[in-house]
LUMMI-626666 format. One line per 3 residues: number of its first residue (from 0); their letters; for each residue x, y, z of N, C-alpha, C, O. Coordinates in steps of 0.001 Angstrom, whole numbers, plus 500000, padded with zeros to 6 digits. Last residue first. Layout:
BEGIN
NUM> a> X,Y,Z,X,Y,Z,X,Y,Z,X,Y,Z | ...
end
This chain:
BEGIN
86> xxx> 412627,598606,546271,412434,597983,547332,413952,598196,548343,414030,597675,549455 | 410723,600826,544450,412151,600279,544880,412155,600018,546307,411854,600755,547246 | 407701,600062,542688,408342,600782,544034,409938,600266,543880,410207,599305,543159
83> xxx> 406591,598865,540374,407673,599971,539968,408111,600093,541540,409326,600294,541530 | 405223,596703,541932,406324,596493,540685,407296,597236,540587,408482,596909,540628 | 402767,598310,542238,403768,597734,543516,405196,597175,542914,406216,597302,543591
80> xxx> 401783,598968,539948,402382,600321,541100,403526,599534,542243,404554,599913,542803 | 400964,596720,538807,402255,597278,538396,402746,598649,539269,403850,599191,539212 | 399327,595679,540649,400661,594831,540448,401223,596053,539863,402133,596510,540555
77> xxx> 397082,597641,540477,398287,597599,541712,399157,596892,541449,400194,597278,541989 | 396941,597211,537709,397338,598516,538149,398010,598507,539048,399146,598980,539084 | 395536,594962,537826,397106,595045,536968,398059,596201,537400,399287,596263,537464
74> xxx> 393276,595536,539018,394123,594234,539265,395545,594815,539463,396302,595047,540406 | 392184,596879,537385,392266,597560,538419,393311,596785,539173,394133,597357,539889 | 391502,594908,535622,392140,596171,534937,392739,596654,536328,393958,596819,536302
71> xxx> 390153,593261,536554,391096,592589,536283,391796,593714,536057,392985,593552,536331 | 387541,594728,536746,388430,594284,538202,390094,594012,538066,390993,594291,538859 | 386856,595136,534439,387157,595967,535021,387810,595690,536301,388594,596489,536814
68> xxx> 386197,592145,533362,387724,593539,532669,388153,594087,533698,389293,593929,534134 | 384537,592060,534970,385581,590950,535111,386769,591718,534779,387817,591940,535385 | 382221,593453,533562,382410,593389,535082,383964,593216,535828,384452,593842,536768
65> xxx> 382064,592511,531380,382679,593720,531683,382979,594189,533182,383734,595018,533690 | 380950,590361,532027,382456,590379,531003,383053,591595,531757,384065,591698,532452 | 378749,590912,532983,379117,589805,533740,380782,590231,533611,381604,590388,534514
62> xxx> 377137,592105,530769,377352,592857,531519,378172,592406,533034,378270,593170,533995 | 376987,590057,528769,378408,591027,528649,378173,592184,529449,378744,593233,529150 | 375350,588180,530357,376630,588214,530072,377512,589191,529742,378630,589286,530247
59> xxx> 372637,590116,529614,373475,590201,531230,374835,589340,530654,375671,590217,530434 | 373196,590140,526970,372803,591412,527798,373498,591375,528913,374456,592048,529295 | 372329,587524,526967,373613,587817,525938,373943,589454,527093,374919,589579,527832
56> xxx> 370037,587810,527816,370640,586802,528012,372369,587064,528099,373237,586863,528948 | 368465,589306,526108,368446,590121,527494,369787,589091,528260,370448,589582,529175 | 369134,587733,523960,368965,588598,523889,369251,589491,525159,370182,590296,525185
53> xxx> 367076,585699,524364,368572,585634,523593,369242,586884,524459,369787,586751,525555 | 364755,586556,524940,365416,586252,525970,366946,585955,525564,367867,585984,526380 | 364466,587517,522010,364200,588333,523137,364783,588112,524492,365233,589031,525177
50> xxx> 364115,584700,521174,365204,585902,520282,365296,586945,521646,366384,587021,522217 | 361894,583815,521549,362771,583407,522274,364314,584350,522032,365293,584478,522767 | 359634,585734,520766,359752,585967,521998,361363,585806,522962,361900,586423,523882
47> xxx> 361282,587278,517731,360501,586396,518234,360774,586688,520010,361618,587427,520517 | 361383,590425,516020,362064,589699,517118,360915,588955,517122,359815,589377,516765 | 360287,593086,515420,361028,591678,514424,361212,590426,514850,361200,589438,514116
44> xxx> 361758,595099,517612,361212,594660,516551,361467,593761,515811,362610,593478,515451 | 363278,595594,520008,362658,594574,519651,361875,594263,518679,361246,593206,518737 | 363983,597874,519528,365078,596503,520395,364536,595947,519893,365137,595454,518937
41> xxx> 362477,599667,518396,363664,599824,517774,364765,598819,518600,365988,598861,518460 | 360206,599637,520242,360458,599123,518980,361743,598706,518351,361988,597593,517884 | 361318,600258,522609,361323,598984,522304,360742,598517,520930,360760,597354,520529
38> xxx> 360880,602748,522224,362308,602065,522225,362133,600900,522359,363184,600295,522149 | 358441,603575,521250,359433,603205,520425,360703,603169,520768,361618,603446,519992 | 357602,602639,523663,356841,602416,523055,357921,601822,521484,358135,600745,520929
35> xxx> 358314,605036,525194,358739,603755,526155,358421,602715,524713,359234,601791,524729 | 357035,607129,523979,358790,607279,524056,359225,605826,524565,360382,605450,524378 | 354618,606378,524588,354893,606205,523141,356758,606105,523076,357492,605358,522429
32> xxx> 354617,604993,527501,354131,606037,527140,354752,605737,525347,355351,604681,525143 | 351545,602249,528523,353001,602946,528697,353162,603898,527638,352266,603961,526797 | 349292,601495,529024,349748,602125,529836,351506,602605,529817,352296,603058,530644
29> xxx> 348267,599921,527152,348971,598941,528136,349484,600126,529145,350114,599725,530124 | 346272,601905,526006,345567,600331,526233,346528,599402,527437,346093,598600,528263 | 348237,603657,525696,346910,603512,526389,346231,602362,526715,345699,602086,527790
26> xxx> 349394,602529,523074,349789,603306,524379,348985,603288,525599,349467,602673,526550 | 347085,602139,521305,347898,600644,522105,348573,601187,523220,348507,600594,524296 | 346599,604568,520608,345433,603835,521005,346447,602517,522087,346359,602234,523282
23> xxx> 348867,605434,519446,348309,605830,520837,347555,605773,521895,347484,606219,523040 | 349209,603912,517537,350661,603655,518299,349269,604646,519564,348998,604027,520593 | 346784,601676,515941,347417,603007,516411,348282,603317,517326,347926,602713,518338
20> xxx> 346957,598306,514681,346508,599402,516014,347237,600672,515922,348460,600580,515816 | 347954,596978,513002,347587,598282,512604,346522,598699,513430,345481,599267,513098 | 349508,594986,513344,348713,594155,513011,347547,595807,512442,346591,595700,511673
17> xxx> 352063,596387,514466,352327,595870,513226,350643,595380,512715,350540,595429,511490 | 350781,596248,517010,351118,597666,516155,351325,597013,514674,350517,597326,513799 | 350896,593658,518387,349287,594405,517902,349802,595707,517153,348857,596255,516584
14> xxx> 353731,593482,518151,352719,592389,517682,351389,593292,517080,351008,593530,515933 | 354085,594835,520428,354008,594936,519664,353764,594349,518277,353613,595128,517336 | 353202,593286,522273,352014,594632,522095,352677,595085,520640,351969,595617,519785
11> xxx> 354097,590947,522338,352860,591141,522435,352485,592879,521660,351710,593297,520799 | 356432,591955,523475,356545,591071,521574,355027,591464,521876,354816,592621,521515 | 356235,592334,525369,357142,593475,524963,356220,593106,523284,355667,593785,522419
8> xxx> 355084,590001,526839,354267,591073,526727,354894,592375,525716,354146,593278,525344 | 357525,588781,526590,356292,588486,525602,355338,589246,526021,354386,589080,525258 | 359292,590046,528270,359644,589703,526703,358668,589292,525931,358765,589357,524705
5> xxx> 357438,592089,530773,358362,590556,530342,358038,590752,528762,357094,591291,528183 | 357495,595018,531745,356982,594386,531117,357789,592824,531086,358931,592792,531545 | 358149,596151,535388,358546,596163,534074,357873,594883,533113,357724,593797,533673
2> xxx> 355707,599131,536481,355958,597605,536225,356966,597204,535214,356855,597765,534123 | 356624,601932,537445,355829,601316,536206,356256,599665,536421,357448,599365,536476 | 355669,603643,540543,356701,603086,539680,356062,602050,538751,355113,601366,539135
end
């Protein structure tokens, strides 16, 4: 199983592509594959390191949010099943 990179190794390598290393040569060099390569281009390009933890930051919050919807949704449901019964 592949290690997962941290946000400044992510910025790092790519860093060295923009600087006009070869996308296959740098593949190789960190061991990951070109498909792994340009998806984090396309997250992280451009990006500073701290932008990056913004970022993964913001990430887990609205994965916190959605968390919350979904309980709260499931919530409402039994209030309103138990609501409609005739008592």
């Amino acid at each position: 199983m592949a290690k997962r990179k941290t946000e400044e190794q992510i910025i790092a390598v790519l860093k060295e592509s923009e600087a006009g290393m070869k996308t296959s040569d740098l593949c190789r060099k960190h061991g990951i594959s070109e498909t792994t390569f340009y998806k984090w281009k396309d997250k992280f390009g451009g990006m500073t390191v701290s932008e990056a933890r913004r970022l993964r930051s913001l990430e887990q919050e609205n994965g916190r949010l959605k968390q919350i919807v979904a309980d709260l949704t499931l919530d409402v449901r039994a209030l309103k099943e138990i609501n409609s019964k005739n008592w």
